[in-house]
C-alpha positions in Angstrom: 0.0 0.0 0.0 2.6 2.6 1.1 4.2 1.9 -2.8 0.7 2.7 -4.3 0.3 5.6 -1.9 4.0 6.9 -3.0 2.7 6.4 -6.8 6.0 4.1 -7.5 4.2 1.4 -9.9 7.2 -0.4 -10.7 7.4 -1.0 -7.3 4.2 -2.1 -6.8 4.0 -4.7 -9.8 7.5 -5.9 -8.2 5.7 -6.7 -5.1 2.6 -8.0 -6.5 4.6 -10.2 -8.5 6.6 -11.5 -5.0 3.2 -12.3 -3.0 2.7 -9.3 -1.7 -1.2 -8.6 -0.3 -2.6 -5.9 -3.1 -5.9 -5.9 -1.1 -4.8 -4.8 2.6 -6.7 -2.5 3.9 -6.6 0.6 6.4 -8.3 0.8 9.5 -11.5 2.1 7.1 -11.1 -0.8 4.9 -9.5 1.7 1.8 -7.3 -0.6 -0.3 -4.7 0.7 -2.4 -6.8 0.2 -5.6 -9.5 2.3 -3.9 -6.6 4.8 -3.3 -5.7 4.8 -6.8 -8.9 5.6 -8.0 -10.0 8.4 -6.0 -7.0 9.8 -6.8 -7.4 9.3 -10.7 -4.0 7.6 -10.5 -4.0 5.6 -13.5 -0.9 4.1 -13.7 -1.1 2.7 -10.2 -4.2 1.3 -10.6 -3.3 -0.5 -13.1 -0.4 -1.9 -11.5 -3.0 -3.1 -8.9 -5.0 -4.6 -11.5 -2.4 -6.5 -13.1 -1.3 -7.6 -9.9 -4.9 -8.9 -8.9 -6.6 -6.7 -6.7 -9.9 -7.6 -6.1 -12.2 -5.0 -8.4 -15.5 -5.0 -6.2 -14.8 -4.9 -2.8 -16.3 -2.1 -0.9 -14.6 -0.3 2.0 -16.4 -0.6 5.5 -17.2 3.4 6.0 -19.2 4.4 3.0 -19.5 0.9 1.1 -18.2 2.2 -1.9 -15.9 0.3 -4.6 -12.9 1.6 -6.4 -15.5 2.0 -9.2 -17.6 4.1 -7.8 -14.8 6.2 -6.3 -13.4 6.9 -9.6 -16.7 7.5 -10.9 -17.6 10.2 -9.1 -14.6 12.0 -9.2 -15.0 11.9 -12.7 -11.8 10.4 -13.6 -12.7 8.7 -17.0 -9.5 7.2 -17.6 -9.3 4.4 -14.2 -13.2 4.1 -15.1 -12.4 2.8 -18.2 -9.3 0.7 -16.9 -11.7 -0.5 -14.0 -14.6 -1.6 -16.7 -11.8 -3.4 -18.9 -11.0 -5.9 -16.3 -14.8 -6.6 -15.1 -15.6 -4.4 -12.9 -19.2 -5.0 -11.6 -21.4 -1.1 -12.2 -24.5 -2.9 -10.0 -23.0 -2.9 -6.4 -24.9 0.2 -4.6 -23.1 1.8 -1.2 -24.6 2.4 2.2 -26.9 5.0 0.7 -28.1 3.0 -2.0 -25.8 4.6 -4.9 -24.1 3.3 -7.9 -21.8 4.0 -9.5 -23.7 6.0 -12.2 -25.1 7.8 -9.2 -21.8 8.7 -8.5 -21.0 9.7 -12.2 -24.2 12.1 -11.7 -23.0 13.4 -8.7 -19.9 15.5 -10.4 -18.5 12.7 -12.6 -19.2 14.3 -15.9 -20.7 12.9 -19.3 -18.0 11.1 -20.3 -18.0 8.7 -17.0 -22.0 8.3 -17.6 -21.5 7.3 -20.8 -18.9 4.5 -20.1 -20.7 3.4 -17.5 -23.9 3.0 -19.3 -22.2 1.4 -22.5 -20.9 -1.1 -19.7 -24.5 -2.0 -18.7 -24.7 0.4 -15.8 -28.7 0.3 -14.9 -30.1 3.6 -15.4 -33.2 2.6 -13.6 -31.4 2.1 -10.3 -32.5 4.0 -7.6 -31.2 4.8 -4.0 -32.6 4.6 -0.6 -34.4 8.0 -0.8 -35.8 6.6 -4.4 -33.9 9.0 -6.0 -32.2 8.3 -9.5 -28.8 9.3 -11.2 -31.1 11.7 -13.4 -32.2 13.2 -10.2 -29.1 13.6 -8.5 -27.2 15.2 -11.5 -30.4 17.6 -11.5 -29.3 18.3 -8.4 -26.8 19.6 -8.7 -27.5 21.4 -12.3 -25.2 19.3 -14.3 -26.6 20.0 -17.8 -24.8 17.9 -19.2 -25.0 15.1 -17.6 -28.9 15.6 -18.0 -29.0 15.3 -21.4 -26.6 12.5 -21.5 -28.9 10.9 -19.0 -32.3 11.6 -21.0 -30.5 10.8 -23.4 -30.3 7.5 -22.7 -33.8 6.6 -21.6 -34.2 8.1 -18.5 -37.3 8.0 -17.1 -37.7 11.7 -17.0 -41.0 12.1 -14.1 -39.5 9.4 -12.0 -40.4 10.1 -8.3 -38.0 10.1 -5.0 -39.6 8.7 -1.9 -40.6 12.5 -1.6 -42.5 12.7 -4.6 -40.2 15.1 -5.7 -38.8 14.9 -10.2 -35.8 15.8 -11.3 -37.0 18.9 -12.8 -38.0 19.7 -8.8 -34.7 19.0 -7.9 -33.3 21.5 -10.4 -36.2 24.0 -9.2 -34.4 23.1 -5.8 -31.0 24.1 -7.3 -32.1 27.5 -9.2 -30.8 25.6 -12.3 -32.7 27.4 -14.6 -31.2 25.8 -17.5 -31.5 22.7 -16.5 -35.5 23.5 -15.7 -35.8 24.7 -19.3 -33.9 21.3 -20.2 -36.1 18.9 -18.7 -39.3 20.6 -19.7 -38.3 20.6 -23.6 -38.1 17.3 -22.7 -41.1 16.5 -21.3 -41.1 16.8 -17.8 -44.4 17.3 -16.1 -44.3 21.0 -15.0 -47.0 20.8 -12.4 -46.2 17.1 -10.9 -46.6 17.6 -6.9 -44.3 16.1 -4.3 -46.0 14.7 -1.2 -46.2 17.9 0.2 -48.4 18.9 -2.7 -45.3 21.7 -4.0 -45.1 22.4 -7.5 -41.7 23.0 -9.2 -42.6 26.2 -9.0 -43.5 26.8 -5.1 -40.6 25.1 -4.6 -38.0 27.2 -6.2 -39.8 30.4 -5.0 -39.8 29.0 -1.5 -35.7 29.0 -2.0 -35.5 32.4 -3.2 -34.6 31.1 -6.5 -35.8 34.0 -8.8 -33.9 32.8 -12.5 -35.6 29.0 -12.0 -38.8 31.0 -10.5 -38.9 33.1 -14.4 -37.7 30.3 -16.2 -40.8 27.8 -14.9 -42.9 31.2 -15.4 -42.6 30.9 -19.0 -43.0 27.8 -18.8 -46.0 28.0 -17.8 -45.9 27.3 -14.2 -49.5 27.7 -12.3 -49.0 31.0 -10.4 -51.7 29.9 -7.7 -51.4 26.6 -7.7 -51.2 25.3 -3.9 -49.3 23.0 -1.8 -51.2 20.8 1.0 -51.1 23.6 3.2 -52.8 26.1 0.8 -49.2 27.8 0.0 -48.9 29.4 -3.3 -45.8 30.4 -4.8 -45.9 34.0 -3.5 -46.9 32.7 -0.2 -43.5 30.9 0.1 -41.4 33.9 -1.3 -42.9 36.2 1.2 -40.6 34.6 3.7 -37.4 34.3 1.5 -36.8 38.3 2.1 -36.9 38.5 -1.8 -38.6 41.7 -2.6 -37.7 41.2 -6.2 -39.0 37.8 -6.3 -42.5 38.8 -5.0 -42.8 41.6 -7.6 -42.0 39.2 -10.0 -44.7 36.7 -9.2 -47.6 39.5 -8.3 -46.9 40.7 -11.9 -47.3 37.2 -13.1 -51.0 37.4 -11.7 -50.4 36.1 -7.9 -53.1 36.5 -5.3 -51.8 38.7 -2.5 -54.7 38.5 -0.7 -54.8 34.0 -1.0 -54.3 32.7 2.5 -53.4 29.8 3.0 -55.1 26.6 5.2 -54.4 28.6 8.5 -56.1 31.7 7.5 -52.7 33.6 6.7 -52.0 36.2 3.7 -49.0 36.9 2.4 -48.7 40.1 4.7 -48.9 38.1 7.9 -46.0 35.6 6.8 -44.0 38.8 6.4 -44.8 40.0 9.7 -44.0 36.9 11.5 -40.4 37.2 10.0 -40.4 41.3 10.5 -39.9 41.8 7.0 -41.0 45.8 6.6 -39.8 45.7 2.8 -41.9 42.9 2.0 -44.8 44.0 3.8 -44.1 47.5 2.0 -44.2 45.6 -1.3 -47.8 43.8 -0.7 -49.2 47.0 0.7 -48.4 48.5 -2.8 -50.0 45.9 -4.8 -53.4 46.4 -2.1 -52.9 43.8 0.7 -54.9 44.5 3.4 -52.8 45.5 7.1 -55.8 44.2 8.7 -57.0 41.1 7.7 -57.3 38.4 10.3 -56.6 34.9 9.6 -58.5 31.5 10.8 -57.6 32.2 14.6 -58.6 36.4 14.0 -54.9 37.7 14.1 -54.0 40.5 11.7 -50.1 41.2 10.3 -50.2 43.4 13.7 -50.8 40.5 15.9 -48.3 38.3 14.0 -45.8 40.6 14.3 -46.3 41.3 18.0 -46.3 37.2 18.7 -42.4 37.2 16.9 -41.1 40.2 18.9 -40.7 41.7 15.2 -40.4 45.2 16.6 -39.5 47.1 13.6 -42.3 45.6 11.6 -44.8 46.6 14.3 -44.0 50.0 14.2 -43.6 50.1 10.1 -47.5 48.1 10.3 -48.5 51.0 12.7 -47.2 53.7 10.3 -49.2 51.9 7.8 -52.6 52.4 10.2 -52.9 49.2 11.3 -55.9 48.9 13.7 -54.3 48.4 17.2 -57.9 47.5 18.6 -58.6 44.3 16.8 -58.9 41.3 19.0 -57.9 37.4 18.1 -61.0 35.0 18.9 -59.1 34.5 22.0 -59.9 38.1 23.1 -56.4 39.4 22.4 -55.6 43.1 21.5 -52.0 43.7 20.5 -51.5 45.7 23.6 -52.4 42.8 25.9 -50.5 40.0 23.6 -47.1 42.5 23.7 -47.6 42.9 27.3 -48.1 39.0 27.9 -45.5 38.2 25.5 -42.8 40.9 27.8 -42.1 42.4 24.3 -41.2 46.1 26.2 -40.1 47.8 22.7 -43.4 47.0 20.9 -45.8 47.7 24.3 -43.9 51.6 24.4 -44.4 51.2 20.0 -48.1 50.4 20.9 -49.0 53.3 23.6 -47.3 55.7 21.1 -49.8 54.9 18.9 -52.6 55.2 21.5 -53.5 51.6 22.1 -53.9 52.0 26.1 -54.2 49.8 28.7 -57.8 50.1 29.0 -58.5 49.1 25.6 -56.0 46.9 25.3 -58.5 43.7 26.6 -62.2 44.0 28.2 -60.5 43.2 31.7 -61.3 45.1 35.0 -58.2 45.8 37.1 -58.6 42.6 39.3 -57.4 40.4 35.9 -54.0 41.4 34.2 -53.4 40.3 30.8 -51.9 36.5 31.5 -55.1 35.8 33.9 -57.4 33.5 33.7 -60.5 35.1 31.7 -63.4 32.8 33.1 -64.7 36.2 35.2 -65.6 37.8 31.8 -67.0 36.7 28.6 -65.2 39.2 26.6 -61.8 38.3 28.7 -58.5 36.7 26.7 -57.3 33.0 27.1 -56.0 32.5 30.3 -52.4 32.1 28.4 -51.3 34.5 25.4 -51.0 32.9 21.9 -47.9 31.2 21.4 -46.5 31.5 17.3 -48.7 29.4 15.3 -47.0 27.0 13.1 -44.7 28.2 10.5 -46.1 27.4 6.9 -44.5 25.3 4.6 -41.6 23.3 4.6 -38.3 24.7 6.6 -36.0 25.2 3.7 -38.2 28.0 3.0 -37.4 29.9 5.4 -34.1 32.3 4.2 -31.6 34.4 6.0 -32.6 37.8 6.7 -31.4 40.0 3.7 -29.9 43.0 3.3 -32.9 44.4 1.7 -34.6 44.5 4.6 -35.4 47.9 5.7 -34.2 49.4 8.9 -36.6 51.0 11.0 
């Protein structure tokens, strides 16, 4: 091993030739062959070859052979070398991959294509169901998706997800590779199991050149996932002003709520995004609008600790005297909540104590409300769930405007 490892292949022919083991192994069951062809060492691993290592043995950590190794570090020439001598392209590794999964991965075209002239199974699939079509979409490697379609890929194969390649690209903002798969007949509006188009998904990422690219496409603009979120409902929380200009031009609802009662506005409360919120109110959202539970952008805001979008909401005339059906003002929920900034934002505004909950003075605003019909929950609303799926949710930007 320490011969391969020192790329002397004279020296390791001599050795091979003498007896010497070709196959040991290293503590994480790496043999110099699997050595060789991560490292695209040709020479060596044909020395190894020659010298009879064994082609298809898999090392303990990952499970993957010297085939797959090579494969997806896309070194074409120890594929080939590999493939010459028999190597087997059906063994999968502890995930499930082959080695034309591992081609798609970052291999390149060229390692595909020897891999599928050598019988490789472009059918295989992994333990998440994905494909090798779905994992070079993932990664927006063009051309390994037309080499892959190509070849009789099954192009609206679904991942134990639901989710296509053309979703994964979506995923990836691989805007060419969108326009790729749809030329070639990939299902536009196929839903994962969550019900998400291609096109929610990529606006829930932020993903604005895959977002205009399924656009022309065609893409549903209010279409809805399980939850009732639309595309512009998902980009609300991305911070992507841009974005949601983008889709309200392209005929979104800003006033569609989704299964919980909330707009648009309200999403971009939650996450104290004033630019957004700015943005809606200029296409006519309503600031007051209360969802399934009767919170408005106000209350939202207020439940988050979102100061600065409070006090941009309040600049904007939003009604400080609307109560939640659990009798909450947005006085009484700041004071609950200990939010100090927003009560002083709140009292500014005239929102006073008095009005802040039907209450007398022997019940503060955490009491229990069973002396009065019109009191609030004993207990102040905690957040309510967070719509849609977590990788929607972006880092704040540096659009965001500063109150």
């Amino acid at each position: 091993m320490l011969a391969a490892m020192l790329g002397k292949a004279a020296a390791v022919r001599a050795l091979a030739a003498r007896g010497a083991n070709v196959d040991h192994a290293d503590a994480m069951g790496m043999t110099a062959l699997m050595m060789a062809a991560h490292d695209g060492n040709l020479a060596i691993a044909e020395a190894l070859i020659e010298g009879g290592a064994a082609l298809d043995r898999a090392e303990r950590a990952q499970g993957r052979t010297a085939l797959m190794w090579a494969a997806g570090r896309g070194h074409v020439e120890v594929v080939d070398a590999l493939l010459a001598k028999g190597a087997d392209t059906a063994p999968a590794d502890s995930k499930g991959w082959s080695a034309l999964m591992h081609a798609a991965n970052g291999g390149g075209p060229a390692v595909l294509t020897a891999l599928l002239n050598a019988g490789a199974d472009i059918r295989h699939t992994a333990l998440d169901g994905r494909d090798a079509l779905m994992v070079a979409a993932s990664i927006d490697a063009h051309a390994s998706i037309e080499t892959l379609v190509a070849a009789g890929a099954e192009i609206d194969r679904t991942d134990a997800s639901g989710q296509t390649a053309l979703m994964a690209a979506a995923a990836r903002n691989g805007h060419d590779s969108v326009r790729l798969l749809a030329a070639r007949g990939a299902e536009i509006e196929k839903r994962d199991a969550n019900g998400r188009t291609a096109l929610i998904i990529a606006a829930a990422q932020g993903h604005g050149d895959a977002v205009n690219a399924l656009l022309a496409l065609g893409g549903d603009i209010r279409g809805t996932d399980n939850e009732g979120m639309t595309a512009l409902l998902a980009a609300a929380r991305t911070c992507d002003t841009e974005l949601a200009e983008t889709l309200i031009a392209h005929g979104a609802d800003v006033e569609h709520a989704n299964a919980l009662g909330q707009t648009a506005m309200m999403l971009a409360a939650r996450d104290g995004d004033a630019d957004m919120i700015e943005v809606l109110v200029d296409h006519d959202a309503q600031v007051d609008r209360t969802d399934a539970a009767g919170r408005t952008a106000l209350h939202h805001a207020i439940q988050q600790g979102q100061a600065e979008a409070v006090a941009f909401l309040l600049r904007l005339g939003a009604d400080a005297s609307i109560r939640d059906t659990g009798g909450w003002r947005p006085l009484a929920l700041a004071e609950a909540h200990g939010h100090v900034e927003i009560v002083d934002l709140l009292r500014a505004a005239g929102a006073s104590s008095s009005e802040s909950s039907d209450v007398d003075g022997s019940q503060d605003a955490s009491s229990s409300g069973s002396g009065s019909d019109d009191s609030p929950e004993a207990s102040p609303p905690g957040s309510p769930p967070a719509p849609g799926p977590s990788s929607s949710s972006a880092e704040p930007s540096a659009k965001r405007r500063r109150l």
